[in-house]
C-alpha positions as CSV (number, residue, x, y, z in Angstrom):
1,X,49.2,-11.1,-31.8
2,X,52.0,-13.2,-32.0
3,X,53.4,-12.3,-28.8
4,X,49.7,-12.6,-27.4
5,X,50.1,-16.5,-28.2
6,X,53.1,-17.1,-27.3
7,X,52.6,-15.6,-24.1
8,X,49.4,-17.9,-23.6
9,X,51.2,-20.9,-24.2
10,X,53.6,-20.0,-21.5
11,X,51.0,-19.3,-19.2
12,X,49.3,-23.0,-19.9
13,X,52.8,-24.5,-19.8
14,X,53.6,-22.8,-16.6
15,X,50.2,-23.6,-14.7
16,X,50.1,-27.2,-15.9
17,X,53.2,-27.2,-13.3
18,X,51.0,-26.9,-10.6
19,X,50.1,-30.5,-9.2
20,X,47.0,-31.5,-8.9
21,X,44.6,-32.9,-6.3
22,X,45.6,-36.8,-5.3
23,X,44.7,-39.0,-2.6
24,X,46.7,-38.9,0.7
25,X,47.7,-42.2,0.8
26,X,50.6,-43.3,2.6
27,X,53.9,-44.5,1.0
28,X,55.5,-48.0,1.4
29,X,57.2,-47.2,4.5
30,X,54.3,-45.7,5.9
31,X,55.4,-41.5,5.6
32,X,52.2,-39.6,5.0
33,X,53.0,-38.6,1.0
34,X,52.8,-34.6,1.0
35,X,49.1,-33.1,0.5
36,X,47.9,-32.1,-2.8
37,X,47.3,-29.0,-1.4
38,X,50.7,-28.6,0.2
39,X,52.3,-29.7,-3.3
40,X,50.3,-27.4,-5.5
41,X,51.2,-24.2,-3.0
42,X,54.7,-25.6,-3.8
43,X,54.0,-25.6,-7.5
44,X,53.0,-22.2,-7.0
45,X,56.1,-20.9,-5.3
46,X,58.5,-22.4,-8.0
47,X,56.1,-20.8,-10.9
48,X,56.8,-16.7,-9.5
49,X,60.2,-17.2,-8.6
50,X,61.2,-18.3,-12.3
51,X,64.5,-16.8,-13.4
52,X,64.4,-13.7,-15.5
53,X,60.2,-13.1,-16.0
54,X,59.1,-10.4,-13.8
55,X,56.3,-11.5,-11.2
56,X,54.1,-8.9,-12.8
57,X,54.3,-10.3,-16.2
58,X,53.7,-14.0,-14.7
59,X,50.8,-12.8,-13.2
60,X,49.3,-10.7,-15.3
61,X,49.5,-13.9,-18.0
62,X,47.7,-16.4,-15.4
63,X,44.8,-14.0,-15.0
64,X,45.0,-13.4,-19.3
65,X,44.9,-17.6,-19.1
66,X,41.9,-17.7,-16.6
67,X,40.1,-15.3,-18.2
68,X,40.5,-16.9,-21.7
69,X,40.5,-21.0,-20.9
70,X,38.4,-20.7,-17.3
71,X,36.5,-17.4,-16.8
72,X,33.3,-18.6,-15.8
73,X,35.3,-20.6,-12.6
74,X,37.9,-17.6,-12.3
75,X,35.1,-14.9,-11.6
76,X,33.0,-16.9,-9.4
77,X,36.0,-17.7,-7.2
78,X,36.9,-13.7,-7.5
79,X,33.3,-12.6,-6.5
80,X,33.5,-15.5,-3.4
81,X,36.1,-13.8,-2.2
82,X,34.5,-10.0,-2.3
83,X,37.1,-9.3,-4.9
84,X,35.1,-8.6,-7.5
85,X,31.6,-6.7,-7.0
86,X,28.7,-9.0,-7.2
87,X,26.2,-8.0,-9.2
88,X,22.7,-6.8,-7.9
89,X,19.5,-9.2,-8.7
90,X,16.1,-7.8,-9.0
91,X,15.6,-8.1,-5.1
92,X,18.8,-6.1,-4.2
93,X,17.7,-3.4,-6.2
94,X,14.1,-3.3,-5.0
95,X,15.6,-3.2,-1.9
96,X,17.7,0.2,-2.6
97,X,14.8,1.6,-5.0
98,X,12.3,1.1,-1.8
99,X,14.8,2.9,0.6
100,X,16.0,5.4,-1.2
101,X,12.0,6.0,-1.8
102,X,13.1,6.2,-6.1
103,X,11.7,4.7,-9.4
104,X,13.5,2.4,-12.1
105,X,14.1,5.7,-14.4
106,X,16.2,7.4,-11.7
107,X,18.0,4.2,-10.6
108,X,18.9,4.2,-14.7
109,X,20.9,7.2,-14.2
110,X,22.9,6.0,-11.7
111,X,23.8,2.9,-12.9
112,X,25.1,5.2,-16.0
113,X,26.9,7.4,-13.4
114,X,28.7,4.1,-11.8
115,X,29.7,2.7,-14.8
116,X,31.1,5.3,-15.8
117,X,32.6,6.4,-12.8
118,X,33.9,3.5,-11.4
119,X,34.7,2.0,-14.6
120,X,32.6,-1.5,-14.6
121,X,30.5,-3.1,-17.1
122,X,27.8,-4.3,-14.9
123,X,26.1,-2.6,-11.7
124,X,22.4,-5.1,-11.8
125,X,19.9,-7.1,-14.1
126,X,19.6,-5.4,-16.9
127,X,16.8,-2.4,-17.2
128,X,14.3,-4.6,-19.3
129,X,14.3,-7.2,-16.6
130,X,14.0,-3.7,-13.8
131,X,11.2,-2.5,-16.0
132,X,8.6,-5.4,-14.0
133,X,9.1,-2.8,-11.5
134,X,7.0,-0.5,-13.0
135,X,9.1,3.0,-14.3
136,X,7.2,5.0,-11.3
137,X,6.2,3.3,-8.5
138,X,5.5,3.7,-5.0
139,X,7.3,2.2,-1.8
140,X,8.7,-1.3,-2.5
141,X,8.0,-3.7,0.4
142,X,11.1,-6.3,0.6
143,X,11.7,-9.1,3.1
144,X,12.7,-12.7,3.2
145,X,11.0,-16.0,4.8
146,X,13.0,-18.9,5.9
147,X,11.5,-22.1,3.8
148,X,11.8,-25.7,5.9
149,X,10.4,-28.0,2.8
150,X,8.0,-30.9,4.6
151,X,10.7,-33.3,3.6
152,X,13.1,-31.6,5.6
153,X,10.6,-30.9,8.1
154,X,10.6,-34.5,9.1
155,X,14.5,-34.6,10.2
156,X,14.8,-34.9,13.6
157,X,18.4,-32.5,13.4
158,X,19.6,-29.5,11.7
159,X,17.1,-29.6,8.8
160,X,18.3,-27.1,5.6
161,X,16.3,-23.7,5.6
162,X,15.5,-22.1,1.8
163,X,15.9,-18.2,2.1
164,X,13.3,-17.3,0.5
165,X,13.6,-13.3,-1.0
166,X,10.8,-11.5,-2.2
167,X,9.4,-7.8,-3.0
168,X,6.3,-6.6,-3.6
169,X,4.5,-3.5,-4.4
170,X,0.9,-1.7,-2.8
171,X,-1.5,-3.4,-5.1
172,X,-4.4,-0.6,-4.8
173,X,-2.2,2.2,-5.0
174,X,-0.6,1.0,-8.2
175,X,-4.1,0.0,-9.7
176,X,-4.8,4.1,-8.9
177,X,-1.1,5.2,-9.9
178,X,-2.0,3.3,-13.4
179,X,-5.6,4.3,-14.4
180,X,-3.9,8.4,-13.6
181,X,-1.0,7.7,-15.8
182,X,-3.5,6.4,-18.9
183,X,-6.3,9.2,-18.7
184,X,-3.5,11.8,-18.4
185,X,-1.4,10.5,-20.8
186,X,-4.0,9.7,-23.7
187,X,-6.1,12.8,-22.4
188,X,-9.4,11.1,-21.0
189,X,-12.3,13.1,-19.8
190,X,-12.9,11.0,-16.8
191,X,-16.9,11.5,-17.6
192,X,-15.9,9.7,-20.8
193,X,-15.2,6.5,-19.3
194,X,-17.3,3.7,-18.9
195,X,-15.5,1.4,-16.5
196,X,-11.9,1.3,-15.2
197,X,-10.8,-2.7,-14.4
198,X,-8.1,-4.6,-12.2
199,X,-7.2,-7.9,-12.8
200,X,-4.1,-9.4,-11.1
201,X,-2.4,-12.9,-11.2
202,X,0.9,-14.7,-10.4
203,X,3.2,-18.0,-11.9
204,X,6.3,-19.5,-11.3
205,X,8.8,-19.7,-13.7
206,X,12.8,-21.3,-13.7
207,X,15.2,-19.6,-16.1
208,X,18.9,-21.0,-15.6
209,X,18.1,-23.0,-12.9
210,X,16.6,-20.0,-10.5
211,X,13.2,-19.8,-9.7
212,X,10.8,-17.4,-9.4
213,X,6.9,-16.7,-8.7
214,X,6.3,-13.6,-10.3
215,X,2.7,-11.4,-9.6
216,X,1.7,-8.8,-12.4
217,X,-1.3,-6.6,-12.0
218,X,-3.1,-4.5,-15.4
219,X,-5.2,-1.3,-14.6
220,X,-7.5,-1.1,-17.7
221,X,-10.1,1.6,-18.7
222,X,-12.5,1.5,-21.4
223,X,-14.5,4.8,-22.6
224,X,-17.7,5.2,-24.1
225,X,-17.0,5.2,-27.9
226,X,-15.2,1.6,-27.5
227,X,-11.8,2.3,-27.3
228,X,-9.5,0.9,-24.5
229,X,-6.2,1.2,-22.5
230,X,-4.5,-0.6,-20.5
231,X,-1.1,-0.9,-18.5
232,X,0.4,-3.8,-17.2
233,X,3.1,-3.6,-14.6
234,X,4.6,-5.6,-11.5
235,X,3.4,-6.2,-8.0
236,X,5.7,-8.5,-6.4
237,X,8.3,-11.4,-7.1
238,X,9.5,-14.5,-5.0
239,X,12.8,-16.2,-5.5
240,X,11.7,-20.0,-4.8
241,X,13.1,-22.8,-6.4
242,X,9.5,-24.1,-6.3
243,X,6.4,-22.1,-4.8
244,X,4.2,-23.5,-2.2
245,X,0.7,-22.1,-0.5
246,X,3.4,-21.9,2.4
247,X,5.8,-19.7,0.6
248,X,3.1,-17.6,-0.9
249,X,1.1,-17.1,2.0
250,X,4.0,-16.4,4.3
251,X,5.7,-13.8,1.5
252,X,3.0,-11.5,-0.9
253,X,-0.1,-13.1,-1.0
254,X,-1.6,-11.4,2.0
255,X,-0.3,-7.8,0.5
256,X,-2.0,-9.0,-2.6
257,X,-5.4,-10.3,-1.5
258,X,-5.2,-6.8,0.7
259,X,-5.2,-4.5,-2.2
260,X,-7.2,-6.2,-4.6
261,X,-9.9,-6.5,-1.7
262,X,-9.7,-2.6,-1.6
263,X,-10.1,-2.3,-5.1
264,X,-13.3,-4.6,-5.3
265,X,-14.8,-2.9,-2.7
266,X,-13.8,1.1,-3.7
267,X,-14.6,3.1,-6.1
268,X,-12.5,5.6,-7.9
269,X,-12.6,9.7,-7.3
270,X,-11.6,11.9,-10.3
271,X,-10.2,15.7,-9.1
272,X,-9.3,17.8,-11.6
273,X,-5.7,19.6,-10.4
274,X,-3.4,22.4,-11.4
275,X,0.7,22.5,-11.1
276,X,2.3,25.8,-10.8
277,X,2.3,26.8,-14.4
278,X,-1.2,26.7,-14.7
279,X,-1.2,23.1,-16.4
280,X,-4.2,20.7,-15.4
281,X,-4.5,17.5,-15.1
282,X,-6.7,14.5,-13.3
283,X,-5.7,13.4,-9.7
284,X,-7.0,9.7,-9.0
285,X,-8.2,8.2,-5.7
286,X,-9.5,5.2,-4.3
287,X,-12.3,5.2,-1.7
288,X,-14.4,3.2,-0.2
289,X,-17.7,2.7,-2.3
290,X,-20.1,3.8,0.8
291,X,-18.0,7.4,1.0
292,X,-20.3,10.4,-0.1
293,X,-19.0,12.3,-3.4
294,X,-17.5,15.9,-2.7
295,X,-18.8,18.5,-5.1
296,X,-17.0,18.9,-8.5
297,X,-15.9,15.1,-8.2
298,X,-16.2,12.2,-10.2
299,X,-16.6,8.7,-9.4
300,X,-16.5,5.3,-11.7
C-alpha cells in the first residue's frame, strides 16, 4: 500500500511536468513563443526518458493516475480512439438480436460467453434495460431518420442533421405472441375466456441527458370466472433528444398504427397443437374478423 502511494504521487509529480495549454502570443521581439501543444509533447519526451525508471513502470503509473484522479475523461478519450470497445446501447443490440433472428434470453448467454472469454466487464445495457425487448420476440425492425429541427430548417447553409435511431417490433404479432404465452402458461381453456384486449401507448423520457420516446404495448385476457392476465412488453424505442409528429411519423408510428389497426379489426383463432412428445398446447392467430371459422377452431 505504501508503495501503491508513493508511486501515485510520482505519477502526479511527473504529469504536472507536462505544460499546459497557453495562448500563442508572440514574444517581445516578435519570435512566435513555442505551441502549447509542441511544449507539452516536449514535456512528454523528458517524462519517459527519466534516468533509472523503466518506461513500462512510467507508463503503467500514468494509466494507474488516469484511472484513479481522471477515469471518466481517460476512457472516453480511449473509446474515441477505438481503443477500448464501446459499449452497445439498446439500438445496437436490437440491431444484432433482429439479424441474427434471436431473443434477449439467448443474447444473455453470450454476453456471459464474452465476458468471460474475452475478459471484459461490460458487452451492452444491462439485461433489465434489454428486457423492454420482450424475452421472445419476433424480427426487430431498426433504422435511423436524419432530423433537420425547423430552427435549423431555416439556415440558408449547412444546417445540423439529428440522427435519429430507432427499433421497433410487429405490433399484431406480439399482441398474438403474448395472449399464447399467458393461456399456455397459466393453462387457459381458450372457451374459458371472455375477451382478450390490446392497448398500446408511447412517452418520452431524458435520463442523463439522452432522450428517448419509448412505445409499450399489453396483451391482456380476462376469463369468465373474473380473473385476469396480462403481459406488458416493448414495441419500439426512438433515441430523440426531443420527439416531434415529424420524428414519430417518419420512425415507428406508421408500424404502430399498422398493427394495432390489424388487431382492431381481427379476431383471434385458437388451434389446439401437439409437439413431438405428445405434449399439447394452444397455437394463436390473428385473422381478419370477416374470415370463416375452420372446424375445431375457436375464435374471441
Amino acid at each position: 500500500m505504501e508503495e501503491k502511494r508513493e508511486w501515485h504521487s510520482i505519477a502526479e509529480q511527473l504529469y504536472s511536468r507536462i505544460p499546459c495549454k497557453k495562448n500563442n502570443s508572440k514574444s517581445h521581439n516578435g519570435r512566435e513563443k513555442e505551441g502549447w501543444q509542441s511544449r507539452r509533447k516536449r514535456g512528454i519526451d523528458e517524462l519517459m526518458s527519466l534516468p533509472n525508471i523503466q518506461t513500462g513502470d512510467i507508463v503503467d503509473q500514468l494509466v494507474t493516475y488516469l484511472l484513479s484522479d481522471h477515469k471518466e475523461e481517460f476512457l472516453a478519450a480511449m473509446e474515441d480512439k477505438q481503443l477500448l470497445p464501446k459499449k452497445m446501447d439498446v439500438h445496437d443490440v436490437s440491431a444484432t438480436l433482429g439479424h441474427a433472428k434471436i431473443g434477449v434470453t439467448q443474447w444473455e448467454k453470450i454476453v456471459q460467453a464474452l465476458k468471460v472469454f474475452m475478459d471484459v466487464k461490460t458487452v451492452c445495457v444491462s439485461m433489465h434495460t434489454l428486457r423492454a425487448l420482450g424475452a421472445d420476440h419476433g424480427e426487430i425492425t431498426t433504422g435511423t431518420y436524419d432530423y433537420i429541427s425547423p430552427k435549423e430548417k431555416k439556415k440558408t447553409k449547412d444546417p445540423v442533421k439529428e440522427v435519429i435511431r430507432f427499433w421497433h417490433k410487429d405490433v399484431a404479432k406480439e399482441y398474438v405472441r403474448n395472449i399464447e404465452a399467458i393461456i399456455n402458461g397459466e393453462n387457459i381453456d381458450p372457451k374459458d375466456i371472455e375477451d382478450a384486449k390490446h392497448c398500446s401507448g408511447g412517452d418520452h423520457a431524458t435520463k442523463e441527458n439522452k432522450g428517448s420516446h419509448r412505445f409499450l404495448g399489453k396483451s391482456a385476457l380476462r376469463i369468465k370466472d373474473g380473473r385476469e392476465f396480462d403481459r406488458v412488453y416493448g414495441l419500439g424505442d426512438v433515441a430523440c433528444r426531443k420527439d416531434s409528429a415529424e420524428i414519430l411519423w417518419n420512425t415507428i408510428l406508421p408500424a404502430m398504427v399498422k398493427g394495432m389497426d390489424e388487431i382492431a379489426k381481427g379476431k383471434l383463432i385458437f388451434k389446439q397443437v401437439t409437439d413431438e412428445n405428445g405434449k399439447a398446447s394452444w397455437k394463436v392467430e390473428l385473422v381478419p374478423a370477416t374470415i370463416k371459422l375452420v372446424p375445431c377452431s375457436l375464435a374471441v
